[in-house]
LOSELO-240685 format. One record per residue (C-alpha): residue number from 1; residue in one letter; x, y, z. Coordinates in steps of 0.05 Angstrom, whole numbers, plus 5000, padded with zeros to 4 digits. Example, Ala and Ser with C-alpha at 12.3 -4.5 7.8 and 13.67 -1.06 7.14 Angstrom:
1; a; 5246; 4910; 5156
2; s; 5273; 4979; 5143
***
This chain:
1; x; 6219; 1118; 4367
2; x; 6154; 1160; 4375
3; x; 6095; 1132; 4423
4; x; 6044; 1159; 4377
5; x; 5978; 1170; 4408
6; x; 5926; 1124; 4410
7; x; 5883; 1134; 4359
8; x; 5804; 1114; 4380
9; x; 5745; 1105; 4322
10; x; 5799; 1093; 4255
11; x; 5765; 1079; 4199
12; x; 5805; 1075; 4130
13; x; 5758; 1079; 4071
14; x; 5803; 1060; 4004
15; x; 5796; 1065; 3935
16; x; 5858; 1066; 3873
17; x; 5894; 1120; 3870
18; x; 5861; 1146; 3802
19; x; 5840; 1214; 3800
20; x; 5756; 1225; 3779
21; x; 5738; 1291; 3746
22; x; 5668; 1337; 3755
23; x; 5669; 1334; 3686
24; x; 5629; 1263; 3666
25; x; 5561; 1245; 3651
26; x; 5533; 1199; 3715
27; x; 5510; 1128; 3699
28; x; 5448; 1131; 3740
29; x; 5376; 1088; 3731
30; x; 5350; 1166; 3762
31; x; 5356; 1189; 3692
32; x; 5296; 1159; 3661
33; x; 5253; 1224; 3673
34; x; 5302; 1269; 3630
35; x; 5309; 1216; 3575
36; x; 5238; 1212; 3573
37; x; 5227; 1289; 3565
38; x; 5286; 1284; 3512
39; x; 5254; 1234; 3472
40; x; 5195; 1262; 3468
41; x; 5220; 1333; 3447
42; x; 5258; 1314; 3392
43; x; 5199; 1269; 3366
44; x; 5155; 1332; 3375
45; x; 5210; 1374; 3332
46; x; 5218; 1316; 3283
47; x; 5294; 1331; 3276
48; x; 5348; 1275; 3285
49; x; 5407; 1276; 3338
50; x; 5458; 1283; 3270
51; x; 5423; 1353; 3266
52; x; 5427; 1370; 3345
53; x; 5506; 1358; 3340
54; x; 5509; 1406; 3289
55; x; 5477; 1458; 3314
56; x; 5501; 1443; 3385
57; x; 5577; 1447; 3351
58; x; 5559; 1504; 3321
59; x; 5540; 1540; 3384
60; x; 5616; 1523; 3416
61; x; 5583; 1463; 3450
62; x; 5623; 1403; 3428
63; x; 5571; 1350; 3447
64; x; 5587; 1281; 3415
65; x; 5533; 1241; 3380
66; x; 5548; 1180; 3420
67; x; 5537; 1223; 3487
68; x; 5475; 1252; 3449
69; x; 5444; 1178; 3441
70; x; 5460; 1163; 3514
71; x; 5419; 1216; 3542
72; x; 5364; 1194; 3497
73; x; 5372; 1128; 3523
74; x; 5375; 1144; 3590
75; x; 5444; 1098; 3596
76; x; 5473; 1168; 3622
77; x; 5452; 1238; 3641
78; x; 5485; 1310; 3634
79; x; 5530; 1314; 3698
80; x; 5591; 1363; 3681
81; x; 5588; 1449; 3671
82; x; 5595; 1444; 3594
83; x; 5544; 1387; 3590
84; x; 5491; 1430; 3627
85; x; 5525; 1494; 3578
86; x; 5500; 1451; 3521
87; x; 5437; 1436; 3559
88; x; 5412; 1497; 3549
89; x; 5424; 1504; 3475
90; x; 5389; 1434; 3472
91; x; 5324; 1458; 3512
92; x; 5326; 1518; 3453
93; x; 5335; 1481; 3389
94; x; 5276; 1436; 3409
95; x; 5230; 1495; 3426
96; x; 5220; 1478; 3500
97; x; 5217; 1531; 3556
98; x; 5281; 1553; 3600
99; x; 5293; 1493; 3648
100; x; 5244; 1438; 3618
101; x; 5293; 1387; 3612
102; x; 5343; 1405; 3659
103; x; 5287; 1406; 3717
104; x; 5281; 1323; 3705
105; x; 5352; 1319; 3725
106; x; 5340; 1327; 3794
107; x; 5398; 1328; 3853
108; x; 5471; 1295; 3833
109; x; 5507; 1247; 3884
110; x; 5569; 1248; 3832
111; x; 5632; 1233; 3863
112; x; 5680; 1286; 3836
113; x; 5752; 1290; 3845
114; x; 5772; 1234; 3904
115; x; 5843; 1256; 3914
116; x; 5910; 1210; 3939
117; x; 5886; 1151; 3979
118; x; 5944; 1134; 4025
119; x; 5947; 1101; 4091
120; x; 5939; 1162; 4132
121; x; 6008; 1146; 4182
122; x; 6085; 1133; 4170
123; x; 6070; 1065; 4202
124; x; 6091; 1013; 4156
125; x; 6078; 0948; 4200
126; x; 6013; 0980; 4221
127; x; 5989; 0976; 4155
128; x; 6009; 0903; 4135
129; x; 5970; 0892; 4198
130; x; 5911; 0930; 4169
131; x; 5913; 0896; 4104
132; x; 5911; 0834; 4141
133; x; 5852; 0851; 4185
134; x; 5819; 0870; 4113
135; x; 5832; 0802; 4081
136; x; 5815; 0761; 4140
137; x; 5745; 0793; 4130
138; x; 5741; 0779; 4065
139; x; 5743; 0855; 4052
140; x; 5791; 0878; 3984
141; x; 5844; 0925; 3998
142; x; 5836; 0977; 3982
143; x; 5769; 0983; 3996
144; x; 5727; 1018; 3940
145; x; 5681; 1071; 3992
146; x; 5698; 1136; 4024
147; x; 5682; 1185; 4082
148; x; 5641; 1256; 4065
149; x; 5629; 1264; 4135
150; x; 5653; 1230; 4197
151; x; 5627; 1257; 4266
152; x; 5661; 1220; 4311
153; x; 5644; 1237; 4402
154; x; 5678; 1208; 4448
155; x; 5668; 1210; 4527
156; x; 5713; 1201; 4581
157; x; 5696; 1183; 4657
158; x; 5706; 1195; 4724
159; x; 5792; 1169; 4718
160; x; 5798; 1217; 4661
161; x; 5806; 1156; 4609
162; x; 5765; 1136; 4544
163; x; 5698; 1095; 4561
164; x; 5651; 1102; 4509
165; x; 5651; 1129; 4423
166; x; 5604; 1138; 4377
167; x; 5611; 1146; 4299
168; x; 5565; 1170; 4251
169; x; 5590; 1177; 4174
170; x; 5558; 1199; 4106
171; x; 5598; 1144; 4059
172; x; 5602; 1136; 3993
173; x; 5609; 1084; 3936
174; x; 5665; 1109; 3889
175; x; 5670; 1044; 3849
176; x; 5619; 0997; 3833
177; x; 5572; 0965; 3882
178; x; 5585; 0954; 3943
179; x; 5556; 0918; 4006
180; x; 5597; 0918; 4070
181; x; 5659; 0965; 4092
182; x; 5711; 0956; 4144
183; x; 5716; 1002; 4205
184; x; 5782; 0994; 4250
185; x; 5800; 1009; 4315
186; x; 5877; 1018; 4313
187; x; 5930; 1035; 4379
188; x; 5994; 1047; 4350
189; x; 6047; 1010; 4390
190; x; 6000; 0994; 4446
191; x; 5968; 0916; 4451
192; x; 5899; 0918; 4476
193; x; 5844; 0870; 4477
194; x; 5782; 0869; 4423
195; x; 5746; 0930; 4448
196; x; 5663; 0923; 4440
197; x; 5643; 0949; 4375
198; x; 5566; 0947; 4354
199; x; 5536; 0971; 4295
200; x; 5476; 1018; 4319
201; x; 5441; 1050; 4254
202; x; 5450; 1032; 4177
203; x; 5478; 0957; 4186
204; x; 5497; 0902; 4215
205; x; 5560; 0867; 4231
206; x; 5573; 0810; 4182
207; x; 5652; 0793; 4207
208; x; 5691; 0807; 4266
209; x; 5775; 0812; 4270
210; x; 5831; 0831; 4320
211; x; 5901; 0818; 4299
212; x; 5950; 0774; 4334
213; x; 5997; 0841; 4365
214; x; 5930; 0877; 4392
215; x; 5946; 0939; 4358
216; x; 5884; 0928; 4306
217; x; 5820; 0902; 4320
218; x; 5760; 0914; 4270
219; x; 5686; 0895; 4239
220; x; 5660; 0887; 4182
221; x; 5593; 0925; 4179
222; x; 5548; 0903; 4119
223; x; 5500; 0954; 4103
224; x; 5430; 0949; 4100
225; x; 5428; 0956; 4015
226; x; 5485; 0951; 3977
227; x; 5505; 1020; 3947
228; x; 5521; 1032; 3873
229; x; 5568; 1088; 3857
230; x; 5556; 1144; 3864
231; x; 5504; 1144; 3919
232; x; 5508; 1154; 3984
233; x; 5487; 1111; 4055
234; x; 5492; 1137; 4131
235; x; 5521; 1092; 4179
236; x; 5530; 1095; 4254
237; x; 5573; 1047; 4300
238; x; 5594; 1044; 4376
239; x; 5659; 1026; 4411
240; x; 5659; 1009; 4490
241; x; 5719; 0997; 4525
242; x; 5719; 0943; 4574
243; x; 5751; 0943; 4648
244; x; 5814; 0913; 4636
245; x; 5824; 0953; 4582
246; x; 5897; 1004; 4589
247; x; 5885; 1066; 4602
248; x; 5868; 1114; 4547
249; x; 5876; 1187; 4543
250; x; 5869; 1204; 4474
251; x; 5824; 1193; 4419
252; x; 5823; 1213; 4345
253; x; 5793; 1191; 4277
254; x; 5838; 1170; 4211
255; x; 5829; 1174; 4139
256; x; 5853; 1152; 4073
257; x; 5821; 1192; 4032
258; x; 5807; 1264; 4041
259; x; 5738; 1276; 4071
260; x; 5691; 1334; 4064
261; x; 5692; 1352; 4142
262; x; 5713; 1314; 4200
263; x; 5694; 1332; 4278
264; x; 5725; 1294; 4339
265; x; 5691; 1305; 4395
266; x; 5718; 1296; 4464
267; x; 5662; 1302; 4524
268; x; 5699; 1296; 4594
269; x; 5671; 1277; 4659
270; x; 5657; 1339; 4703
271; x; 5711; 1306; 4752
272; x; 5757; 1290; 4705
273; x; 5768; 1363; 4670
274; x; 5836; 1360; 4634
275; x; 5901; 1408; 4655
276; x; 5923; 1411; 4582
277; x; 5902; 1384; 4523
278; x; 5935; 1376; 4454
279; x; 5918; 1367; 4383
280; x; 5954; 1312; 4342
281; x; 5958; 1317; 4267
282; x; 5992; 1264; 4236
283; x; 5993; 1253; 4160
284; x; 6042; 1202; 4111
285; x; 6086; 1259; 4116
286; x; 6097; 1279; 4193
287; x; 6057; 1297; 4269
288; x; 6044; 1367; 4283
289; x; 6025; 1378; 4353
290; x; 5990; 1449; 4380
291; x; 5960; 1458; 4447
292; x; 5888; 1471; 4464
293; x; 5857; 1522; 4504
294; x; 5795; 1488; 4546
295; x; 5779; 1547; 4582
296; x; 5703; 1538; 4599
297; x; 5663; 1482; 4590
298; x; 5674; 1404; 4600
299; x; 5684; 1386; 4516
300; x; 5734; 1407; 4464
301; x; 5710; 1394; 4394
302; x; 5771; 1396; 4336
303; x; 5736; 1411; 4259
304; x; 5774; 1399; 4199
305; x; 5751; 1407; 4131
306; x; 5769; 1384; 4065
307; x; 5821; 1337; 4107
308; x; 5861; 1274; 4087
309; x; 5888; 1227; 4082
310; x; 5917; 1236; 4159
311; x; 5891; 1229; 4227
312; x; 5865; 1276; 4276
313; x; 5862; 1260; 4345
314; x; 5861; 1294; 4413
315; x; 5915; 1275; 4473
316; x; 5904; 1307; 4545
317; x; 5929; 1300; 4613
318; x; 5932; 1322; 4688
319; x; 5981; 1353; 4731
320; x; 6046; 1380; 4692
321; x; 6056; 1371; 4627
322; x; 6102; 1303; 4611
323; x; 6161; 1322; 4567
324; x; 6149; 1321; 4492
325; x; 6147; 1250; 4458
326; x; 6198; 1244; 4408
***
């Protein structure tokens, strides 16, 4: 059986499986500007929304009159490529200049397309333990937030061993509302005790959990407003190890959902320079392992974008290399 490595600063962020499109109109309260503007242009024109179908359809721009009556409303706004196409049209049937409705529209926060979420490693009895740790902290699994970007740094002292992380993520509400997320700290095959996890920036820490084997111990950080789909929230959290915790020399971040760019950054002691290092990629489907170069410099940073569900973590050592786990 494989010793995988253990993997520092895991946070799973879970949602169903369903697949979300670019192509919706958002559900956003931000709307009230454009269906202002709206309402008043087609009072100024004196035409009804039966006529702006008609000569939207005619154009090629199959608008229906149901999504015509929510942008009036303001229940919804124009989110996807044809709705802006039709946009257009719309701004010229009324009479209004290039832009003049389209410009109360402001910046989008829509989700677009979330992907597979799967627990990111072939570990089945790690992830009973996981769902676990979830229900004992009254969080639902899956959980309905994700990752955009996760910077995760990590430094390592004098022995060469993991002392301190910090975390700092862009999530995001895919579903709903919601008010508090679970962040894990998982060691695959290794029983540790509760490390010290703090929420620094964006929360607090409503629930606390570490499961009977050691191998998972996690909070539940409750954010400082809840967060409605599809709007975003930055949050920042801390893990110290204590003294009689094992010896660590590797550190990584997981995912369950595939996140816009994820950076794991290891900062090493000047005494405590690595001989070899080693990237770890493990996803539902397999490890791939590749050496890395630290030829100047105390740090070595690993960048992935567009990545998940998986884990990416970094493994190093000194003297010879040990023989490849298997």
């Amino acid at each position: 059986m494989r010793s995988y490595a253990h993997f520092r600063a895991v946070v799973f962020t879970y949602r169903t499986g369903a697949v979300m499109s670019y192509e919706y109109d958002e559900r956003r309260s931000g709307s009230d500007g454009f269906a202002t503007a709206l309402r008043d242009a087609v009072n100024a024109r004196d035409v009804t929304l039966s006529w702006l179908q008609q000569q939207l359809n005619a154009r090629g721009n199959r608008v229906s009159m149901a999504t015509l009556s929510y942008w009036r409303s303001g229940a919804r706004r124009p989110e996807g490529a044809q709705s802006l196409a039709a946009l257009a049209d719309l701004e010229e049937l009324l009479g209004l200049d290039a832009g003049a409705l389209r410009r109360h529209l402001g910046p989008t926060n829509r989700t677009g397309p979330l992907g597979p979420n799967r627990f990111p490693m072939d570990e089945e009895e790690l992830e009973r333990a996981v769902m676990l740790a979830f229900d004992a902290m009254g969080a639902s699994y899956p959980d309905t937030s994700r990752e955009l970007t996760t910077h995760s740094v990590t430094d390592v002292n004098a022995q060469g061993n993991v002392a301190y992380s910090i975390t700092r993520s862009i999530v995001q509400s895919t579903i709903g509302t919601i008010t508090a997320i679970p962040f894990l700290e998982i060691t695959p095959g290794v029983s540790t005790p509760p490390p010290l996890l703090d929420a620094v920036s964006g929360g607090r820490i409503a629930a606390r959990y570490s499961h009977p084997d050691g191998e998972v111990h996690g909070i539940l950080f409750e954010l400082d407003l809840p967060l409605t789909a599809p709007d975003t929230a930055m949050v920042e959290w801390s893990v110290e190890y204590p003294s009689d915790y094992p010896p660590m020399r590797d550190t990584g971040h997981a995912l369950a959902q595939k996140c816009r760019e994820l950076l794991v950054w290891t900062r090493f002691h000047p005494d405590a320079v690595p001989d070899w290092c080693e990237e770890h990629v493990e996803t539902p489907d397999g490890v791939t392992v590749t050496p890395v170069a630290l030829t100047r410099g105390t740090s070595v940073h690993l960048v992935r974008r567009a990545f998940g569900p998986g884990a990416l973590g970094l493994h190093w050592g000194y003297g010879p290399r040990e023989d490849q786990p298997g």
